[in-house]
MARTOR-173248 format. One record per residue (C-alpha): chain; residue in one letter; x, y, z. Coordinates in steps of 0.2 Angstrom, whole numbers, plus 5000, padded with zeros to 4 digits. Each point is the difference from the previous one (the first is absolute). Layout:
BEGIN
+--------+-------+------+------+------+
! drense ! kolke !    u !    v !    w !
+--------+-------+------+------+------+
!      A !     A !    X !    Y !    Z !
...
+--------+-------+------+------+------+
# end
This chain:
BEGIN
+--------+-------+------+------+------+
! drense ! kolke !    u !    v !    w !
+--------+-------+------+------+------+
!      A !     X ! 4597 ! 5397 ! 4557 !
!      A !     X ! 4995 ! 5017 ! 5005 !
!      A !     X ! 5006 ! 5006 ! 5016 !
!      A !     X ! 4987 ! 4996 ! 5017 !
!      A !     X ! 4996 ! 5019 ! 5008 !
!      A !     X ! 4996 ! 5008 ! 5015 !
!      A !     X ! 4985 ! 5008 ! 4997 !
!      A !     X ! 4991 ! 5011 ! 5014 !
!      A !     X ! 4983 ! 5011 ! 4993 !
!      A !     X ! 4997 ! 5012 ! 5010 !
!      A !     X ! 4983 ! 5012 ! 5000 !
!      A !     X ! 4988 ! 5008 ! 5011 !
!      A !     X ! 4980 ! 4995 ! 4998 !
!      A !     X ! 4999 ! 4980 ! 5000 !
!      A !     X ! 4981 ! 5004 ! 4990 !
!      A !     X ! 4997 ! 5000 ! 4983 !
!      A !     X ! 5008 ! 5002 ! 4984 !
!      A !     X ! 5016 ! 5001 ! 5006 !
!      A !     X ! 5001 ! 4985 ! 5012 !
!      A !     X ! 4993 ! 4991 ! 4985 !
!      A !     X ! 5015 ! 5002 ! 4991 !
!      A !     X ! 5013 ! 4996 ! 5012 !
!      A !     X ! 4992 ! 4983 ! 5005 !
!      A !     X ! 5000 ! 4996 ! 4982 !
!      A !     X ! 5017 ! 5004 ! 4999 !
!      A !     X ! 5006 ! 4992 ! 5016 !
!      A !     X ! 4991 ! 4982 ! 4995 !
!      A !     X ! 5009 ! 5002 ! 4982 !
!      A !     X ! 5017 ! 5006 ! 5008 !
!      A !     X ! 4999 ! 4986 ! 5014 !
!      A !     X ! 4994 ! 4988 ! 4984 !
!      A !     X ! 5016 ! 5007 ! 4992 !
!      A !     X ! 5012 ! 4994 ! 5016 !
!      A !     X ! 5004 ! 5016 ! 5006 !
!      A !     X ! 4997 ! 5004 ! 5018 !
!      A !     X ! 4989 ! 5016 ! 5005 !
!      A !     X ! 4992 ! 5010 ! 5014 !
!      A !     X ! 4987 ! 5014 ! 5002 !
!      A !     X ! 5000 ! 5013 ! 5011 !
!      A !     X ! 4984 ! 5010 ! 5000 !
!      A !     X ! 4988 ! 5011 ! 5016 !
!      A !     X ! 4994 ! 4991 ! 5011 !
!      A !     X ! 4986 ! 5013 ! 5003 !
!      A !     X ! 4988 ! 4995 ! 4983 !
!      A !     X ! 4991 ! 4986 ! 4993 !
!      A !     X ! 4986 ! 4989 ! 5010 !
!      A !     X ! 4997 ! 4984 ! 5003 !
!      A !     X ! 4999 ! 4995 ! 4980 !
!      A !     X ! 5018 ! 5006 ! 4999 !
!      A !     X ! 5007 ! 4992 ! 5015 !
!      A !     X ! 4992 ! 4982 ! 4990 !
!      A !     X ! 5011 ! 5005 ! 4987 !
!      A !     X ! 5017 ! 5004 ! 5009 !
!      A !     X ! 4995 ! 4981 ! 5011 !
!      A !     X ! 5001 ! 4993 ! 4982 !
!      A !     X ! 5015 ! 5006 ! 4992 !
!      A !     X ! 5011 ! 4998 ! 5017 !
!      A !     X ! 5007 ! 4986 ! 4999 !
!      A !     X ! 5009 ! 5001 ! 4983 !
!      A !     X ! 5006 ! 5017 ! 5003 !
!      A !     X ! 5018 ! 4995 ! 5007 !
!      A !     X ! 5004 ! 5020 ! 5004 !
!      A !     X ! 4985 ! 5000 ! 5009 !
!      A !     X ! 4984 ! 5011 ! 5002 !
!      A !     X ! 5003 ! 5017 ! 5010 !
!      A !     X ! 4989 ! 5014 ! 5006 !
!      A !     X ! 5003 ! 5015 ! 5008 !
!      A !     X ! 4991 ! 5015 ! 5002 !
!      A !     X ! 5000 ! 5014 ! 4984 !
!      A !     X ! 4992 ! 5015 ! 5000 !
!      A !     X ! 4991 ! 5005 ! 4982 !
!      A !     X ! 5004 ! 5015 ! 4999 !
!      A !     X ! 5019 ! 5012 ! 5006 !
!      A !     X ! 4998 ! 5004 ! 5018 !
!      A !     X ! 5009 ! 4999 ! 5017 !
!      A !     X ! 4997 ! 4983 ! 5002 !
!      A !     X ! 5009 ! 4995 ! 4985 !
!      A !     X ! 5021 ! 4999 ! 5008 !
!      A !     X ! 4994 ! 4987 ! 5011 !
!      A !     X ! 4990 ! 4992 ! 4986 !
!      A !     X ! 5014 ! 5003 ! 4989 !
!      A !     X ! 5016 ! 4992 ! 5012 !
!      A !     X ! 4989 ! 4985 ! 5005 !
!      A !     X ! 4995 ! 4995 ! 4983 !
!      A !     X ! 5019 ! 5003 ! 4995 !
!      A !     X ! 5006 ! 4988 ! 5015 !
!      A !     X ! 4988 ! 4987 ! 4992 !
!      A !     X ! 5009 ! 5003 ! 4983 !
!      A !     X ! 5017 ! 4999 ! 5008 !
!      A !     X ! 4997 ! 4984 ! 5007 !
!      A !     X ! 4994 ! 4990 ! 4983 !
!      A !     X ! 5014 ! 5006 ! 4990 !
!      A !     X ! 4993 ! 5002 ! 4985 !
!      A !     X ! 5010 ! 5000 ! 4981 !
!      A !     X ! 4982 ! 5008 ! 4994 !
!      A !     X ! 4989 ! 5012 ! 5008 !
!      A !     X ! 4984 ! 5002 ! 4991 !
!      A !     X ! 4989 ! 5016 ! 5006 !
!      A !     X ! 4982 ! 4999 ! 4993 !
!      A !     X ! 4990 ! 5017 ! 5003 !
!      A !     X ! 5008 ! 5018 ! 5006 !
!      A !     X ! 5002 ! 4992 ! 5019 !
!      A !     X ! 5008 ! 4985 ! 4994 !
!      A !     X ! 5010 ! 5007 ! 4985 !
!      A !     X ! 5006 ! 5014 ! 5012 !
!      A !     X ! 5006 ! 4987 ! 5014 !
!      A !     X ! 5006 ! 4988 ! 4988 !
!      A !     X ! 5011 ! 5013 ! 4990 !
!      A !     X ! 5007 ! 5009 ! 5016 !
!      A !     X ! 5003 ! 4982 ! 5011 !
!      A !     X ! 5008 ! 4993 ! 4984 !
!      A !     X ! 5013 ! 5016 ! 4996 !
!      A !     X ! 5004 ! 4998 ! 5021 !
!      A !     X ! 5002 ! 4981 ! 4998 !
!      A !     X ! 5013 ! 5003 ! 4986 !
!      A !     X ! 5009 ! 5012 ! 5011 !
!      A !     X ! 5006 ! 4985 ! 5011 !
!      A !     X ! 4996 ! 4986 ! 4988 !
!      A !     X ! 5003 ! 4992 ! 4983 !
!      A !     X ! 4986 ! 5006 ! 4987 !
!      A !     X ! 4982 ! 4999 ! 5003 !
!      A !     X ! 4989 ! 5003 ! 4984 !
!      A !     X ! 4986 ! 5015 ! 5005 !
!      A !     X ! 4985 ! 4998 ! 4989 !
!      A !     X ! 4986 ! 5010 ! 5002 !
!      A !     X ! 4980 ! 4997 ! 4992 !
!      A !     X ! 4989 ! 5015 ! 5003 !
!      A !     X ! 4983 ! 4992 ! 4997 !
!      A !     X ! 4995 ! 5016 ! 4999 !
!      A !     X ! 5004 ! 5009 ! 5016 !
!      A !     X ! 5007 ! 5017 ! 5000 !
!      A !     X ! 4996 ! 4998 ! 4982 !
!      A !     X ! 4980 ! 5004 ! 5005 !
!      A !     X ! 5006 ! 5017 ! 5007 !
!      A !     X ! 4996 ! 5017 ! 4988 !
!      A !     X ! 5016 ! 5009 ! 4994 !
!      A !     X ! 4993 ! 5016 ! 5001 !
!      A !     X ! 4996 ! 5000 ! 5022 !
!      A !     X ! 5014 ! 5001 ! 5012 !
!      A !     X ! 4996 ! 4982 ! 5005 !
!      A !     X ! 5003 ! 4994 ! 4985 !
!      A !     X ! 5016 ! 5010 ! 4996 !
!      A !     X ! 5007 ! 4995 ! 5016 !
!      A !     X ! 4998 ! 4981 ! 4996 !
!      A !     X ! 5007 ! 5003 ! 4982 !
!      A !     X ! 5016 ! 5008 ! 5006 !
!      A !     X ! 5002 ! 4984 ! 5013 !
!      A !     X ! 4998 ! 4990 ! 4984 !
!      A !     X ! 5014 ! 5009 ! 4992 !
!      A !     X ! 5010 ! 4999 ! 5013 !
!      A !     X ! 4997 ! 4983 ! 5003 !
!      A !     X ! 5005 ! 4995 ! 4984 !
!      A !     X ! 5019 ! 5000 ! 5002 !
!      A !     X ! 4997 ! 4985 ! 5015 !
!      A !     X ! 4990 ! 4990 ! 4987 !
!      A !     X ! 5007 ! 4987 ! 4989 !
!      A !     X ! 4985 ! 4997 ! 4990 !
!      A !     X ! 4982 ! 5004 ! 4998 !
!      A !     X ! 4986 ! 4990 ! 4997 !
!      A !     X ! 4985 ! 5004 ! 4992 !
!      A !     X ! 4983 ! 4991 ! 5001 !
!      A !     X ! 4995 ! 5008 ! 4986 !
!      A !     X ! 5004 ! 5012 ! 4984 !
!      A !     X ! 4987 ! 5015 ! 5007 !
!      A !     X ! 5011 ! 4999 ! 5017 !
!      A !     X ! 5015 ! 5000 ! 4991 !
!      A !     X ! 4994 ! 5017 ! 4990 !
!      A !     X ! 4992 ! 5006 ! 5017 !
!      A !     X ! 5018 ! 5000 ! 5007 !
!      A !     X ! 5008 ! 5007 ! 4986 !
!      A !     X ! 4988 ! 5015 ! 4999 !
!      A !     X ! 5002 ! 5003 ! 5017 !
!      A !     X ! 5014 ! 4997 ! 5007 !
!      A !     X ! 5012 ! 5002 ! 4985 !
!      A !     X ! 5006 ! 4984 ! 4990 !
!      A !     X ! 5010 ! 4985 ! 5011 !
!      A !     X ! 5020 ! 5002 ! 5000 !
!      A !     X ! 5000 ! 4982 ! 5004 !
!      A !     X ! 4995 ! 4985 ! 4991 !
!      A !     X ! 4983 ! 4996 ! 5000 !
!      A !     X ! 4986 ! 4987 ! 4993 !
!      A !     X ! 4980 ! 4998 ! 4997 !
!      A !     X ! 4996 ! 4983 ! 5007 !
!      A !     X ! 4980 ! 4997 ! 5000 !
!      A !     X ! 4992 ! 4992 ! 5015 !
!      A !     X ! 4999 ! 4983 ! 4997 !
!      A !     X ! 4986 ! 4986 ! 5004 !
!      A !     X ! 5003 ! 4981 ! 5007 !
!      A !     X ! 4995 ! 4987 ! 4987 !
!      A !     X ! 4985 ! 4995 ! 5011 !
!      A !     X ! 4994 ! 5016 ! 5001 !
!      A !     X ! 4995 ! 4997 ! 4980 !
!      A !     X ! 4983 ! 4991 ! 5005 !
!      A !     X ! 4982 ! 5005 ! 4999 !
!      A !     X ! 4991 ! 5006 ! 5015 !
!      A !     X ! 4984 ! 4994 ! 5000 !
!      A !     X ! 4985 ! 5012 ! 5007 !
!      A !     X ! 4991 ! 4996 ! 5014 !
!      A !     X ! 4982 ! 4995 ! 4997 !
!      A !     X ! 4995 ! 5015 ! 5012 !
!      A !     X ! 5012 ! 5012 ! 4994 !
!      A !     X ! 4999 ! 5018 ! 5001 !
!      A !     X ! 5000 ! 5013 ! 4984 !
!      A !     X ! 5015 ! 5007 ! 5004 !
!      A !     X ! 5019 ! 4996 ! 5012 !
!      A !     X ! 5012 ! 5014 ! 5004 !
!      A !     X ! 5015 ! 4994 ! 5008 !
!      A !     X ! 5015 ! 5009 ! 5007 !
!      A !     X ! 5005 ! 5012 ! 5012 !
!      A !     X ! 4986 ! 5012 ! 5008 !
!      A !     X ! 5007 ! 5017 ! 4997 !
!      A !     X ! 4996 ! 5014 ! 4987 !
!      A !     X ! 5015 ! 4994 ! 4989 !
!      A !     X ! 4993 ! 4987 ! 4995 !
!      A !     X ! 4982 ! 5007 ! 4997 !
!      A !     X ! 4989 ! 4988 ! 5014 !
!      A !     X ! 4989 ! 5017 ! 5000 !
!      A !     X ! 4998 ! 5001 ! 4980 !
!      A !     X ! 4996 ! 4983 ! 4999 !
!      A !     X ! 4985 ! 5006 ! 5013 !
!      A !     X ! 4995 ! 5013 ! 4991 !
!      A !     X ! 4998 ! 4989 ! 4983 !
!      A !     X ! 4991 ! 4987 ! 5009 !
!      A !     X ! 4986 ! 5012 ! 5006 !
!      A !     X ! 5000 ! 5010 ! 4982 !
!      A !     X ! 4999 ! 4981 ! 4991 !
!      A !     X ! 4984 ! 4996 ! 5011 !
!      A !     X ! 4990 ! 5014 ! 4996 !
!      A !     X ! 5004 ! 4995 ! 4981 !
!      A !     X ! 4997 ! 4984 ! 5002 !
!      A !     X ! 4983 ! 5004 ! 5012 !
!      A !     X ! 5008 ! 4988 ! 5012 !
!      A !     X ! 5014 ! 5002 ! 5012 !
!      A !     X ! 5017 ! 4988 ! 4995 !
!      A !     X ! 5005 ! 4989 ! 5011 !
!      A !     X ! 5017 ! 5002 ! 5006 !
!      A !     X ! 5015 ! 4993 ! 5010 !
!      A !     X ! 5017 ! 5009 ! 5005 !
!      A !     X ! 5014 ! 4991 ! 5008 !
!      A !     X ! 5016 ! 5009 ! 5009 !
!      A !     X ! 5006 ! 5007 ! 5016 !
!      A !     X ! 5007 ! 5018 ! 5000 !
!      A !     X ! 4997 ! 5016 ! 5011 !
!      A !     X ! 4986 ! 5010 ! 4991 !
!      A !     X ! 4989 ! 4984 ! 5001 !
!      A !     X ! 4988 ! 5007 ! 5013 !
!      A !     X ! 4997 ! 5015 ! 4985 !
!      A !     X ! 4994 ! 4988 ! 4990 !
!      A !     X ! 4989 ! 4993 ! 5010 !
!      A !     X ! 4991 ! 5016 ! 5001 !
!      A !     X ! 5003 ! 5002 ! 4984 !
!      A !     X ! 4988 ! 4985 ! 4998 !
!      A !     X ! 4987 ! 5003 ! 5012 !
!      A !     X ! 4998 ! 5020 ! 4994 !
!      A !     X ! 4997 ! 4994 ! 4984 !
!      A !     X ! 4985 ! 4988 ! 5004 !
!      A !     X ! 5012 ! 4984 ! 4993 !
!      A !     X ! 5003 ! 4993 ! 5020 !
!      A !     X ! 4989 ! 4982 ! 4994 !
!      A !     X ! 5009 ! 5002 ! 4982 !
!      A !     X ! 5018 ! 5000 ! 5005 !
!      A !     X ! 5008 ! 4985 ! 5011 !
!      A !     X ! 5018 ! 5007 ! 5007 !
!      A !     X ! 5012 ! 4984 ! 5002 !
!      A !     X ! 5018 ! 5000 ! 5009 !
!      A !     X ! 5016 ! 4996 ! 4987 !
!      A !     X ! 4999 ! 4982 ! 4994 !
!      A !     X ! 5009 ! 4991 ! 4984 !
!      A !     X ! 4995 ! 5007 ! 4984 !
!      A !     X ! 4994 ! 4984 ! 4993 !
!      A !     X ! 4987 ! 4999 ! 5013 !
!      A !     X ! 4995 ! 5019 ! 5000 !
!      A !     X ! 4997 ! 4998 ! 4980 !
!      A !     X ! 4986 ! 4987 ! 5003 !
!      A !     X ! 4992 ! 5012 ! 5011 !
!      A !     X ! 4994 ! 5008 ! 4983 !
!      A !     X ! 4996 ! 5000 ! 4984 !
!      A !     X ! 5010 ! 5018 ! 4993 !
!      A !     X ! 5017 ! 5008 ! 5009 !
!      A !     X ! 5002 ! 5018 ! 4999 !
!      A !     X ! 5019 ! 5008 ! 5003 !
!      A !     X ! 4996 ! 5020 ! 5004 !
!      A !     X ! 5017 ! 5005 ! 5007 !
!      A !     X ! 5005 ! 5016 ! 4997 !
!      A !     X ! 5018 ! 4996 ! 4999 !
!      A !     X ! 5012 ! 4983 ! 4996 !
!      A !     X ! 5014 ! 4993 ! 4995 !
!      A !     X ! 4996 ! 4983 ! 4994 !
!      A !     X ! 4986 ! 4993 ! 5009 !
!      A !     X ! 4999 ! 4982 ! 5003 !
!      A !     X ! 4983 ! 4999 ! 5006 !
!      A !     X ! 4997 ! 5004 ! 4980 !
!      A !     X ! 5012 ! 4986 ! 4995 !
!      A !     X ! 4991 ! 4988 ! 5011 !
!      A !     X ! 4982 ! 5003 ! 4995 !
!      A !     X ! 5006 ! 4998 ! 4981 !
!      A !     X ! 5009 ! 4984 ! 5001 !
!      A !     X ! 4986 ! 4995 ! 5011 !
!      A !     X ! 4988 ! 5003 ! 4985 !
!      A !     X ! 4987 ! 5012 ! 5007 !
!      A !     X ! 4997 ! 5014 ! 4993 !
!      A !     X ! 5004 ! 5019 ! 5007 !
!      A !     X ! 4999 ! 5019 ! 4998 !
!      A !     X ! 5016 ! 5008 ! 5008 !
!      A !     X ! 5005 ! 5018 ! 4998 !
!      A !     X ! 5013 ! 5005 ! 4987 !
!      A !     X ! 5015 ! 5006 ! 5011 !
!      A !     X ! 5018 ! 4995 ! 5003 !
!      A !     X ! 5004 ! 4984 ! 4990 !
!      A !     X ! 4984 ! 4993 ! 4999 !
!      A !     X ! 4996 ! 5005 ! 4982 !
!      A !     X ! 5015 ! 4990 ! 4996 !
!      A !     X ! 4989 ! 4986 ! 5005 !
!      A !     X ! 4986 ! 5002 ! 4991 !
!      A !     X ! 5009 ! 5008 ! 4986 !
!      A !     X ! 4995 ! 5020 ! 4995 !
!      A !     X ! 4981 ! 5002 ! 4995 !
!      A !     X ! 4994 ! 4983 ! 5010 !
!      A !     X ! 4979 ! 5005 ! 5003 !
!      A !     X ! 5003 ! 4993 ! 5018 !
!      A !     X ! 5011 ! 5016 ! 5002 !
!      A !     X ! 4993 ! 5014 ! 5012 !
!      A !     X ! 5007 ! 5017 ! 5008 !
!      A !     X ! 4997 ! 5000 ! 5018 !
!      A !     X ! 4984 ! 5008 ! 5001 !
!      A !     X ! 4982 ! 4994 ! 5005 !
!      A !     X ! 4988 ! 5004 ! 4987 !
!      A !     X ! 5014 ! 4993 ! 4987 !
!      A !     X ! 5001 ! 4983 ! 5012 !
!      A !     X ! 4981 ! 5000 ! 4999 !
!      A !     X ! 4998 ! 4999 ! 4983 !
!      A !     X ! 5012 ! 4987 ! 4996 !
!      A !     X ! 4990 ! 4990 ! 5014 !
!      A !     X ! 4985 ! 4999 ! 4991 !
!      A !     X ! 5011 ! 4997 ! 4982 !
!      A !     X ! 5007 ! 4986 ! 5007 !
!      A !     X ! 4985 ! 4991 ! 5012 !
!      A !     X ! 4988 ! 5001 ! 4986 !
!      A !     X ! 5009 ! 4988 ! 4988 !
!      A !     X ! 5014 ! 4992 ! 5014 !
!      A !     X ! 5006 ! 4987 ! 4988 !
!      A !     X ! 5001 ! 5010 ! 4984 !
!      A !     X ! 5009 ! 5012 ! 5011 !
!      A !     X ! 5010 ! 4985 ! 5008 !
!      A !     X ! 5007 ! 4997 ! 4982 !
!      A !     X ! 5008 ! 5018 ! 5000 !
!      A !     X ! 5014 ! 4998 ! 5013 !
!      A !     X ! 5020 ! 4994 ! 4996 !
!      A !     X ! 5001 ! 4981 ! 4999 !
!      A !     X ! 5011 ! 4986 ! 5011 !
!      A !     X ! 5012 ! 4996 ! 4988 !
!      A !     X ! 5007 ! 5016 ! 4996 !
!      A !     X ! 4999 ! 5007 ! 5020 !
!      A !     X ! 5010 ! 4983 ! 5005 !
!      A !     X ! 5013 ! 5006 ! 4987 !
!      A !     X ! 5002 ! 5018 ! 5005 !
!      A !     X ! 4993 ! 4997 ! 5019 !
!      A !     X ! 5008 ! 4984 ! 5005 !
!      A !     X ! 5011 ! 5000 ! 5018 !
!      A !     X ! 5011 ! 4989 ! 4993 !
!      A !     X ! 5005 ! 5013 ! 4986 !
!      A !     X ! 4998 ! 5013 ! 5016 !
!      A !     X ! 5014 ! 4992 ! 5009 !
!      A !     X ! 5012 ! 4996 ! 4989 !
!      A !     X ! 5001 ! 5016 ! 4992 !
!      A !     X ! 5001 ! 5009 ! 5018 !
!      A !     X ! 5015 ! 4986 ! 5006 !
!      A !     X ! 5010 ! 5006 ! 4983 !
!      A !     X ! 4998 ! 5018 ! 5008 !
!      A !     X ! 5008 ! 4993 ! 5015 !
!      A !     X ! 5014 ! 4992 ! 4992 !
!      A !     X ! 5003 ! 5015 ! 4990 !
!      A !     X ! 5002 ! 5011 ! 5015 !
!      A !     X ! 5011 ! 4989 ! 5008 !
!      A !     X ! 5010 ! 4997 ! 4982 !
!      A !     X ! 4999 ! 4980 ! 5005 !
+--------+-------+------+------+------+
# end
């Protein structure tokens, strides 16, 4: 019988993608009999969030524990740093698993100061992304990099969330000294069941964070370009919270699309994806997106931007592929609303996403990176 772990995941922004993955992992881990803890900021996240931490409480035996963490280096970040640590102290950890820079950095420095006075703790560290977004060629980007470097010899392994991240990091940062895997996202077995439409539902859903990263303002754009192709405006709904949200509301109203476009706050994916009858994914950057993942295994049918690792969903050459540009976006939209079940036909099917996606594959291949590092 495997041995039961500490395990404590600790991360920045309780939103999105990468709080996704860590309350997948947590229920799997928890499933597994080991006992674990988060420790997150205590300054993101709404009301939908707060649902979700009310929900997984009780069966986190580490507990849930926010404090305040800035985004981005500043003067604020000692204090942020040394309380988040005291949290870390406390819960003893025999793995740390940082997700994201904030997270990896914490997690990596707290676990090489917890060995100082302490049996080993395992440091694990999963970009999702990140630093990684950052361009090698500005200052920013260079600085982040060297970190990386750096950070490296306080890592006992990486995880990848995809083969383009893995390829991201080696080209810009220089190829890991220290072990490291590709472990896809994974997907709950429920979350394999169609979604049906609502009767009233709109032509098109985007869902996800509302800032230019993730292309909100090029899905606008499509949707006013589609229209006058279509010689009617497309009816749209967009669901997420984020800072640049009030942008795209003028965004909207500038374009004439104000009675087009409903704007919702974050809700579960399953109930965003009867909101309408097409999804489009515009980011302009990813890692491994599971909003992508979700509305697959759901069965609905999408048009999502080939970067980061989601070609390695679709596969290379998938007509449901895009670059993140409007004009491009808007032609696929009338491609794919003119004949929506032939199109339909044309994404990956359940069976072989379970086998590559699944969260039971997820976790077990990420608790034999734990073991590993701890050489149980």
């Amino acid at each position: 019988m495997a041995a039961h772990l500490r395990i404590v995941h600790c991360f920045r922004s309780p939103v999105g993608g990468i709080f996704r993955h860590v309350r997948d992992l947590t229920e799997a881990q928890v499933a597994a009999g080991h006992s674990v803890g988060i420790v997150c900021d205590s300054t993101t996240g709404g009301d939908y969030e707060e649902r979700l931490f009310a929900a997984m409480k009780e069966s986190l035996a580490l507990g849930i524990h926010r404090t305040p963490m800035q985004r981005h280096i500043g003067p604020g970040d000692l204090a942020a740093a040394w309380r988040t640590y005291g949290i870390i102290k406390e819960l003893r950890p025999d793995v740390l698993h940082g997700h994201g820079a904030k997270g990896g950095a914490y997690a990596r420095l707290f676990g090489s100061l917890l060995r100082v006075s302490r049996s080993r703790v395992a440091r694990l560290y999963s970009p999702h992304g990140g630093s990684l977004h950052y361009d090698e060629t500005t200052a920013t980007g260079k600085l982040f990099f060297a970190l990386e470097r750096f950070m490296a010899r306080f890592t006992d392994c990486l995880l990848f969330v995809s083969d383009y991240e893995r390829k991201t990091y080696r080209r810009k940062v220089g190829e890991p000294p220290i072990p490291n895997r590709l472990v896809y996202n994974g997907l709950r077995a429920v979350e394999f069941e169609p979604v049906a439409t609502a009767a009233d539902a709109a032509d098109l859903l985007y869902i996800g964070m509302m800032r230019d990263l993730k292309g909100p303002d090029i899905f606008i754009d499509a949707l006013a370009l589609a229209g006058i192709e279509f010689g009617r405006p497309l009816r749209a709904v967009m669901v997420g919270d984020g800072d640049d949200l009030p942008r795209y509301h003028a965004q909207v109203e500038q374009l004439g699309l104000t009675n087009h476009v409903r704007f919702l706050p974050p809700m579960p994916a399953g109930e965003a994806f009867a909101l309408a009858e097409l999804i489009v994914v515009p980011s302009r950057a990813e890692a491994m997106p599971y909003i992508v993942l979700e509305a697959l295994a759901a069965g609905m049918p999408m048009i999502a931007t080939a970067v980061g690792g989601i070609p390695e969903i679709f596969g290379e050459g998938s007509p449901a592929l895009i670059w993140p540009d409007a004009g491009q976006l808007a032609d696929s939209l009338r491609t794919a609303l003119n004949d929506l079940g032939a199109y339909r036909k044309l994404m990956p099917q359940g069976r072989e996403l379970k086998a590559r996606f699944g969260a039971d594959v997820m976790a077990a291949e990420i608790e034999k990176a734990y073991f590993a590092a701890l050489k149980l």
